[in-house]
MARMI-371061 format. One record per residue (C-alpha): residue number from 0; z, x, y. Coordinates in steps of 0.02 Angstrom, whole numbers, always signed. Layout:
# MARMI-371061
[NUM; [Z; X; Y]],
...
//
This chain:
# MARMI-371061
[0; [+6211; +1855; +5299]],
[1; [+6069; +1930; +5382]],
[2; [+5917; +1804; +5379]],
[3; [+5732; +1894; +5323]],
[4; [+5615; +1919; +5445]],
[5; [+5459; +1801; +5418]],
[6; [+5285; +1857; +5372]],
[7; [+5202; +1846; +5520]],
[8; [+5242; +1849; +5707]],
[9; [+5197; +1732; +5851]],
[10; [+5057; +1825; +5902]],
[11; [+4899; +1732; +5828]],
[12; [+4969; +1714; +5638]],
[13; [+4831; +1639; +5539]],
[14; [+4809; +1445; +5592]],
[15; [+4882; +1313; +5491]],
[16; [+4753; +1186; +5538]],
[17; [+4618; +1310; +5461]],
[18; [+4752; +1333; +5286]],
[19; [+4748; +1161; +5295]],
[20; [+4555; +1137; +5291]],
[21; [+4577; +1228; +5087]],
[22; [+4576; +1082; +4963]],
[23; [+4588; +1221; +4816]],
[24; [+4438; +1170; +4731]],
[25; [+4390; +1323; +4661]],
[26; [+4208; +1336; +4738]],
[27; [+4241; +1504; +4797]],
[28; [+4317; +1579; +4645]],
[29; [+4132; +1636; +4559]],
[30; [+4088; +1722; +4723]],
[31; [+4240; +1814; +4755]],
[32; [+4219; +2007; +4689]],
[33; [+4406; +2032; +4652]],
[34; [+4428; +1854; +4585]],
[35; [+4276; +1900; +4472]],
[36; [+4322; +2066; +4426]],
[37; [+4525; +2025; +4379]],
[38; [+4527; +1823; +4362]],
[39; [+4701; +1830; +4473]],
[40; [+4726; +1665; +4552]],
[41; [+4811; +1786; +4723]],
[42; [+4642; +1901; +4719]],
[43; [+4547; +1758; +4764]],
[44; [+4512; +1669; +4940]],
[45; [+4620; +1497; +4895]],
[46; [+4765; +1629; +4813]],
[47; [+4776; +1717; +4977]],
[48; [+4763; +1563; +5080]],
[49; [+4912; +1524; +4978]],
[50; [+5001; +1680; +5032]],
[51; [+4969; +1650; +5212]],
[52; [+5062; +1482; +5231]],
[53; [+5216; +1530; +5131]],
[54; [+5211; +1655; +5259]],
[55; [+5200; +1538; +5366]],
[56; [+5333; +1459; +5315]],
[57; [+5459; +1591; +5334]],
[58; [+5449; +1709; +5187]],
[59; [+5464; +1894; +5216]],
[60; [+5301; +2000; +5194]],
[61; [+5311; +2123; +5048]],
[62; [+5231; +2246; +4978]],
[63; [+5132; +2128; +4825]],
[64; [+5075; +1988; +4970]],
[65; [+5027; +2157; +5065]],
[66; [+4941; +2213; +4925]],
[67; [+4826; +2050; +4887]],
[68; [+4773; +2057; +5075]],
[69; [+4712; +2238; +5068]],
[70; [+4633; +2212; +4880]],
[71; [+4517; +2075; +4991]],
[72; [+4328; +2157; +5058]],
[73; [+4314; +2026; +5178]],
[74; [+4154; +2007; +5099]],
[75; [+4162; +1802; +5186]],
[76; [+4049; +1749; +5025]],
[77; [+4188; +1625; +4997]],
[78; [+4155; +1556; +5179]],
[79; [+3951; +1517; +5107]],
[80; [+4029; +1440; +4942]],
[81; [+4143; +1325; +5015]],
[82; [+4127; +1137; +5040]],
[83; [+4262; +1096; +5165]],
[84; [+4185; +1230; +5299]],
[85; [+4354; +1341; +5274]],
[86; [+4338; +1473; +5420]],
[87; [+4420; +1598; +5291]],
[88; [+4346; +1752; +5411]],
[89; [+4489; +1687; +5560]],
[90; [+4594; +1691; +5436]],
[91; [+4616; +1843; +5350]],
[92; [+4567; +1947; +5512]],
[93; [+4718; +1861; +5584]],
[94; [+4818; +1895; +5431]],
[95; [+4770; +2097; +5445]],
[96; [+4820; +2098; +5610]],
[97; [+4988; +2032; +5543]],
[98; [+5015; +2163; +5433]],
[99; [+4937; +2328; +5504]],
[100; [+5082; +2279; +5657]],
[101; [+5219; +2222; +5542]],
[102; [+5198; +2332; +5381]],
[103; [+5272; +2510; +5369]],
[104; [+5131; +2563; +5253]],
[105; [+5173; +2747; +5160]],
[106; [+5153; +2927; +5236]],
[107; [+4978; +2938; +5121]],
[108; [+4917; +2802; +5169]],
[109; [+4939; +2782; +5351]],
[110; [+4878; +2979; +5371]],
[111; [+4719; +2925; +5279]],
[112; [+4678; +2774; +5396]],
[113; [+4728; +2865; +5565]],
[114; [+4591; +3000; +5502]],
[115; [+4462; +2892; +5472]],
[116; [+4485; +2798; +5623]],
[117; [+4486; +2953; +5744]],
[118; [+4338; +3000; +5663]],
[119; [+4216; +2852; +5609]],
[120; [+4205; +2754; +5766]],
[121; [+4158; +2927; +5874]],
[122; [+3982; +2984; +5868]],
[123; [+4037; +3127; +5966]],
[124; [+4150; +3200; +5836]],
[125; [+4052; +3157; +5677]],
[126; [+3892; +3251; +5766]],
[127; [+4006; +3424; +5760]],
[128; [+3995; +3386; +5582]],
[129; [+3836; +3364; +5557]],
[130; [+3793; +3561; +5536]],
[131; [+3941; +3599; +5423]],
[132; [+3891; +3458; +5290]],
[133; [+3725; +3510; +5303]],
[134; [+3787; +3679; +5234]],
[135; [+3893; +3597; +5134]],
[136; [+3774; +3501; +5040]],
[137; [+3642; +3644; +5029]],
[138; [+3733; +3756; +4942]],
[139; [+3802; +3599; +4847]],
[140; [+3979; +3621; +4866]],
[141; [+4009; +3445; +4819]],
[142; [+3947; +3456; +4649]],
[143; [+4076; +3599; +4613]],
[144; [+4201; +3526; +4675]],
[145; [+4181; +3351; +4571]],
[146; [+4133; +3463; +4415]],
[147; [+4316; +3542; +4430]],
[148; [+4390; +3364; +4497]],
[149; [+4491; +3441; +4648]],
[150; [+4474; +3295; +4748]],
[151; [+4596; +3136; +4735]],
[152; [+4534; +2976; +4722]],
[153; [+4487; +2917; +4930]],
[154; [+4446; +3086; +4961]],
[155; [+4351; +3099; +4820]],
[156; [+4244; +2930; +4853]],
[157; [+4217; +2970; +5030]],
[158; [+4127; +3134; +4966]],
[159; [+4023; +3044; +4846]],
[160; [+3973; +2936; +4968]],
[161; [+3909; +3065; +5101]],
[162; [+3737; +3042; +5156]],
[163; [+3605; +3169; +5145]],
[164; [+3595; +3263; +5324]],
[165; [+3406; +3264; +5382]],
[166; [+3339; +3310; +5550]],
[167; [+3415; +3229; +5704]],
[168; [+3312; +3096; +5782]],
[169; [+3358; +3068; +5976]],
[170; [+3314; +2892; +6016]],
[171; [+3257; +2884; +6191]],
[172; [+3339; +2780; +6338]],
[173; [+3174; +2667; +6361]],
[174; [+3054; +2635; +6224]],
[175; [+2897; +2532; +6341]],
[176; [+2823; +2408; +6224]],
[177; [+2660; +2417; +6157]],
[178; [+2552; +2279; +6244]],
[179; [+2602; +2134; +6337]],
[180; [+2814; +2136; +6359]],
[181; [+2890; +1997; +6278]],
[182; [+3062; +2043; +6295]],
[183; [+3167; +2177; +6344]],
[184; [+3296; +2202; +6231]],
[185; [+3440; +2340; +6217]],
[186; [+3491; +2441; +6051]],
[187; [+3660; +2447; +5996]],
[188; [+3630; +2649; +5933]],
[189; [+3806; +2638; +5827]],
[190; [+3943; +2768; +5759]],
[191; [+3883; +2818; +5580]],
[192; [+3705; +2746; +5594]],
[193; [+3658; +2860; +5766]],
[194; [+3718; +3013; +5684]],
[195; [+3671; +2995; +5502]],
[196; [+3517; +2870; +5497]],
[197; [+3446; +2903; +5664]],
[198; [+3297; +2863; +5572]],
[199; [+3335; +2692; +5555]],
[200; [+3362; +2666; +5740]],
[201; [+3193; +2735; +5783]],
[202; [+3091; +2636; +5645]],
[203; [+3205; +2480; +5729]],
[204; [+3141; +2545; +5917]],
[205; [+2971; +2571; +5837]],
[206; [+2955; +2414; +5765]],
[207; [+3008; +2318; +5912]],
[208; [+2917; +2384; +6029]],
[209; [+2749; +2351; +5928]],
[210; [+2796; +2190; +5919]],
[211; [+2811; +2165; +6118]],
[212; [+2996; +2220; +6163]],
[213; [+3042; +2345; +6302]],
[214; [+3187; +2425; +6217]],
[215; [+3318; +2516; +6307]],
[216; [+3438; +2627; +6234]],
[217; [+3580; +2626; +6336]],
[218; [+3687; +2790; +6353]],
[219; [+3862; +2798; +6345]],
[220; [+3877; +2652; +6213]],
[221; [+4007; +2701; +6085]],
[222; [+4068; +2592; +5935]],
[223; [+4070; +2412; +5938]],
[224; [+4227; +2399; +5871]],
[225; [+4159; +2308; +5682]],
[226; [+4280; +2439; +5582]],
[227; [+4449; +2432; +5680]],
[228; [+4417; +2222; +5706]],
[229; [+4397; +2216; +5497]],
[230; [+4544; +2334; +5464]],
[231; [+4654; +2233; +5579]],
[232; [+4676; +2365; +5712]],
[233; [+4659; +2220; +5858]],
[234; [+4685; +2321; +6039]],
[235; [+4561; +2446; +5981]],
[236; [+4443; +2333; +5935]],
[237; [+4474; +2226; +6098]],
[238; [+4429; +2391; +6191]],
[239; [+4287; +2445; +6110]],
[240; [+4212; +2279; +6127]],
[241; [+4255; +2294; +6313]],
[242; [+4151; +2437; +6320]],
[243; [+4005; +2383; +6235]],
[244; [+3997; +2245; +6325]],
[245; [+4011; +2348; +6495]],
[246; [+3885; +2451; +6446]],
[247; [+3739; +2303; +6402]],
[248; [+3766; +2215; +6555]],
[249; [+3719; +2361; +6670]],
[250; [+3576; +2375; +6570]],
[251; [+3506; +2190; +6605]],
[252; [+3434; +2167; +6433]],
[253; [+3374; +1976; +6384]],
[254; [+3456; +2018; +6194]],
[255; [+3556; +2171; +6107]],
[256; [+3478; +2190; +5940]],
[257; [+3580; +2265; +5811]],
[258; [+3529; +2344; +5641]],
[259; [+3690; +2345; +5561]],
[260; [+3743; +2194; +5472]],
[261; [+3941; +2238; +5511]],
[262; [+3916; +2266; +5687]],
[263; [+3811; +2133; +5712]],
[264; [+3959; +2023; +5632]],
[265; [+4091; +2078; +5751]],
[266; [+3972; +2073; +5886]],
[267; [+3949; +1896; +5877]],
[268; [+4120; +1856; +5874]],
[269; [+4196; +1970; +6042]],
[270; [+4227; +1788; +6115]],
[271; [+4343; +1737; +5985]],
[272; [+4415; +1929; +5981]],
[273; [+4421; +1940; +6187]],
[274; [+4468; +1743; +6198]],
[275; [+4646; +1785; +6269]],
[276; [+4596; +1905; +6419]],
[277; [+4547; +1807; +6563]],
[278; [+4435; +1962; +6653]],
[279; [+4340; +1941; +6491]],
[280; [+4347; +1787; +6383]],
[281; [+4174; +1701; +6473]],
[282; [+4085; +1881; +6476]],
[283; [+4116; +1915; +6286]],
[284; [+4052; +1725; +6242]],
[285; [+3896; +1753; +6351]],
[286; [+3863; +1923; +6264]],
[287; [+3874; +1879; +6098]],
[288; [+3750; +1746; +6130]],
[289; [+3617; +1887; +6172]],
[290; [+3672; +1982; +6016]],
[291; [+3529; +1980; +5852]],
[292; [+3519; +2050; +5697]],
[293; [+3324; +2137; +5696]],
[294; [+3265; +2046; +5576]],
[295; [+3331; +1866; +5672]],
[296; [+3247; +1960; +5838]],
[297; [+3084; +1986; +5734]],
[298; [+3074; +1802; +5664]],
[299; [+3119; +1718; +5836]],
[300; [+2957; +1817; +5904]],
[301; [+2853; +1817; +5749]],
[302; [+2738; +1977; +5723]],
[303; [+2624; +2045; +5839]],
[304; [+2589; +2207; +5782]],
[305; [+2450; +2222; +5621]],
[306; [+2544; +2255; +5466]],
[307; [+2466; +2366; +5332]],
[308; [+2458; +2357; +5158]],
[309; [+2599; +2432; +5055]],
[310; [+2594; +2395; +4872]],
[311; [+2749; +2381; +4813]],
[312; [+2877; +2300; +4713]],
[313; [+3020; +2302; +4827]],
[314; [+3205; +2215; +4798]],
[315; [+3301; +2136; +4944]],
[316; [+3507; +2158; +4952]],
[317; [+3584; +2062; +5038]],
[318; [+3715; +2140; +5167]],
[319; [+3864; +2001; +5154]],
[320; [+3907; +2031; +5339]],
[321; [+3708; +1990; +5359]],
[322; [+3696; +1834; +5228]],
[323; [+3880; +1771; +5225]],
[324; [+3958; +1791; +5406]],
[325; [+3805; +1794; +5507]],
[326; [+3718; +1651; +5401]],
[327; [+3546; +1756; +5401]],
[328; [+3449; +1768; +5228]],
[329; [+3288; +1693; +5258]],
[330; [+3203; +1807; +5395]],
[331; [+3239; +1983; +5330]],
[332; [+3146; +1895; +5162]],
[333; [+3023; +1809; +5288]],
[334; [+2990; +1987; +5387]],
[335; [+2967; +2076; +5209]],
[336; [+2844; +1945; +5179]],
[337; [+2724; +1987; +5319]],
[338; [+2683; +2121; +5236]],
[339; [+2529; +2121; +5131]],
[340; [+2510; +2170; +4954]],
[341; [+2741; +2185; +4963]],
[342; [+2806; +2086; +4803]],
[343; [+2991; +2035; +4846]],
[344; [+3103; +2027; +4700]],
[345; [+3280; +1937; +4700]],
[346; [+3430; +2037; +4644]],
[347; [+3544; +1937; +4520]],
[348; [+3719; +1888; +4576]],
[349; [+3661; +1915; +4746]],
[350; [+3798; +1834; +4809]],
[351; [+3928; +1953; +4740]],
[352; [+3958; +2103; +4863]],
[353; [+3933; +2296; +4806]],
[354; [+4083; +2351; +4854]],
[355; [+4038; +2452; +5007]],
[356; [+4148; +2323; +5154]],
[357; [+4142; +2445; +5281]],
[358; [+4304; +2566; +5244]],
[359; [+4330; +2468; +5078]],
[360; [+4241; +2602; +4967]],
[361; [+4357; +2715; +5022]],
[362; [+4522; +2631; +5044]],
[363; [+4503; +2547; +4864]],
[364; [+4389; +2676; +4776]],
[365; [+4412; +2601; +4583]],
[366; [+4373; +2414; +4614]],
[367; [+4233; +2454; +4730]],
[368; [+4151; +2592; +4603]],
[369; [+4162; +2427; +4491]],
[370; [+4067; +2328; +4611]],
[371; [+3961; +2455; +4644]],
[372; [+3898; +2483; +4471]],
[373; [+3891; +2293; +4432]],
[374; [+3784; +2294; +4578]],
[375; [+3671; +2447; +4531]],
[376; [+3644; +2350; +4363]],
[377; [+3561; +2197; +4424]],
[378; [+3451; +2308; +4549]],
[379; [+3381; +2402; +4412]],
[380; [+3371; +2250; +4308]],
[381; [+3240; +2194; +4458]],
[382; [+3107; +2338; +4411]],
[383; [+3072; +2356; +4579]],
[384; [+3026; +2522; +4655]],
[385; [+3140; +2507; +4808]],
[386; [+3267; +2452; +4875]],
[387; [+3283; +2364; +5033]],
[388; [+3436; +2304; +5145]],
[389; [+3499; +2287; +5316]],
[390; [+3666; +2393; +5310]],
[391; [+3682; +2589; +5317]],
[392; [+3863; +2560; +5200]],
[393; [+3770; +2462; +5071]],
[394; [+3638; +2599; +5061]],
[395; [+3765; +2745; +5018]],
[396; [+3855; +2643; +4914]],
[397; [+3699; +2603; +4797]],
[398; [+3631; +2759; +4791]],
[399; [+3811; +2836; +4744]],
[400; [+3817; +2704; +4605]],
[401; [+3641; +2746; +4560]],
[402; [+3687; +2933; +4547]],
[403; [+3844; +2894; +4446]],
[404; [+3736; +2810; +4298]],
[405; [+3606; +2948; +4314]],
[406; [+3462; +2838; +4400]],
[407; [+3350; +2843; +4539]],
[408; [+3286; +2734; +4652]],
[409; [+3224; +2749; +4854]],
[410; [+3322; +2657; +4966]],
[411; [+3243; +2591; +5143]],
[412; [+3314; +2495; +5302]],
[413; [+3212; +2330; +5327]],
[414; [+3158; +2411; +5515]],
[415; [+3096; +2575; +5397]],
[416; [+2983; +2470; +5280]],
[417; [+2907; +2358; +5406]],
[418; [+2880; +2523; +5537]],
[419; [+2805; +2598; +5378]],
[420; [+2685; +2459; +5377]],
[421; [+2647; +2445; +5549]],
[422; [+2592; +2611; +5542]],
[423; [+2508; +2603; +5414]],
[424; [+2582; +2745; +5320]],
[425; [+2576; +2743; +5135]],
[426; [+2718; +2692; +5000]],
[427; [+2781; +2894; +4982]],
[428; [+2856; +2868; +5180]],
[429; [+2962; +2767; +5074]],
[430; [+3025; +2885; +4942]],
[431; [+2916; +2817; +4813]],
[432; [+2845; +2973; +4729]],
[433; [+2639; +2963; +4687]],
[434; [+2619; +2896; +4507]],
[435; [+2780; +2803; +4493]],
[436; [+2752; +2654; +4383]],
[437; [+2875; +2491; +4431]],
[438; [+3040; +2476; +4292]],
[439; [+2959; +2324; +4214]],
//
């Protein structure tokens, strides 16, 4: 009798000292989006933890355990619900690793992955695209072709959730700062957010160089590995972060400030990632204690630069890889603050993710669209006049939602609103169309 083969291998299979920290009380259940959406026990953190130890134990991986991992955004919101400190991030990044070596996943699906990771993490190749969507989107190709409904389902998300293509920004190698230096930090430019919201990374350079950094742009720097580390693709993301890390340390920066709440996640973590390579394990700890989020940066600091009035009524999302595995809520709501004449209003259900989870949206279009909308609801519900966040995937998955129900609503980076300020440019910078009234 041939004996199954057991879940998981010997190399790093989630730790049974951290399944064992789980007392299955149930505090994470009401913050877990797929718990909340289906109320199955296995579509919830303390379900999957489940699955991993009978793995552990020796039963075979199939295609319904397989299934319950992949349903999971990795959102970590069970990791800020839970009493007992459960590290639940080490534990279902080990268990993707698991499967995306030891699961023969079908022809469909593994073609669909291998494109979007030859393309995503490669600013290089999504910049050829850049002129073709353009086109594509001015003579509005994608509204024909969802009219007709010619695209399947992850094809079809991932064209709902293009953004629009504006003018390329270059961002240059060394932005002085204004005044008296403070710091001299380095930029992580990123994949998606160089090419598509180069805005965002000047308003970030902007902003931090008003407020006393020297910011260098280093070039060369490719992905940071955040995608491929979430989707359990382990030896790329080891040698992106190699890379990365390369590529700050010749440029002798005190931080690296990051304005993308995914990156900034797996940025923080290349020692844990890296902890097995000798050549690297101590270089990847000290970097990721230089790496901040811009709105942490900002608050350690505290503002130099004179902020302007901008009258609004703004909401604040909070990005879970931001709020949930990098702990930061407080200073993105403290930098909003310093604003004058900026009302901040809180989003309902906060908590709850909108579906975007980096490649989520796209792998799992219908529970995300679900998310997404739930989401959307409780924005609008806030009357506010925009929208503010810390994540480029959170952006274009709201404003898809938005567009889905037929609503409107300007959507800004946190480094866009407070360079807005700063200069002391007025609330249509922002989207926010003279003689629009607040929802409520």
């Amino acid at each position: 009798m041939v004996q199954a083969t057991p879940a998981f291998d010997g190399h790093h299979p989630p730790e049974q000292g951290l399944i064992d920290d789980c007392v299955h009380c149930g505090f994470c259940l009401p913050t877990c989006p797929t718990y909340v959406l289906w109320g199955e026990e296995m579509d919830s953190p303390r379900g999957r933890i489940y699955l991993m130890e009978v793995g552990r134990h020796g039963e075979p991986m199939n295609a319904e355990m397989v299934r319950h991992f992949d349903q999971c955004l990795g959102c970590m919101a069970c990791v800020t619900a839970c009493p007992s400190g459960v590290q639940y991030d080490k534990l279902i990044e080990a268990t993707r690793q698991q499967v995306e070596r030891r699961w023969p996943r079908d022809r469909a699906d593994r073609a669909f992955r291998a494109m979007l990771f030859r393309l995503f993490p490669y600013p290089a190749r999504l910049r050829l695209l850049r002129g073709p969507l353009r086109l594509y989107q001015r003579l509005r190709v994608g509204a024909l072709l969802r009219g007709a409904h010619l695209l399947p389902g992850r094809l079809a998300a991932m064209e709902r959730l293009l953004p629009d293509i504006g003018k390329a920004e270059p961002l240059p190698g060394r932005t002085p700062a204004a005044g008296e230096r403070r710091r001299r930090v380095g930029i992580l430019t990123g994949c998606i957010q160089r090419v598509f919201f180069p805005g965002v990374n000047a308003a970030t350079a902007r902003v931090l160089a008003a407020d006393g950094c020297e910011v260098a742009a280093p070039s060369g720097q490719g992905c940071c590995g955040a995608l491929s580390l979430h989707a359990g693709r382990e030896a790329e993301a080891q040698a992106f972060a190699r890379a990365v890390i390369d590529t700050f340390e010749r440029a002798g920066v005190d931080a690296v400030v990051v304005n993308a709440a995914g990156c900034g996640s797996a940025m923080k973590g290349y020692g844990h990632l890296l902890r097995d390579d000798p050549a690297w394990a101590e270089r990847a700890r000290a970097f990721s204690a230089k790496v901040r989020d811009l709105s942490e940066l900002l608050d350690e600091l505290g503002p130099v630069a004179e902020r302007h009035p901008l009258p609004l009524a703004v909401a604040y999302h909070d990005a879970c890889h931001l709020a949930h595995a990098q702990g930061i809520r407080a200073q993105p709501r403290r930098q909003l603050a310093t604003v004058p004449g900026l009302e901040l209003r809180e989003i309902a259900e906060s908590e709850i993710c909108c579906g975007s989870a980096g490649i989520y949206n796209l792998l799992e279009p219908e529970p995300a669209r679900e998310l997404g909308e739930r989401k959307a609801r409780n924005l609008l519900a806030t009357g506010a006049q925009v929208l503010v966040t810390a994540n480029p995937g959170c952006l274009l998955q709201l404003r898809s939602s938005l567009e889905r129900m037929g609503e409107r609503l300007p959507m800004v980076h946190v480094a866009e609103l407070l360079d807005a300020s700063i200069r002391g440019l007025g609330p249509e910078a922002l989207g926010v169309r003279a003689g629009d009234d607040q929802r409520v």
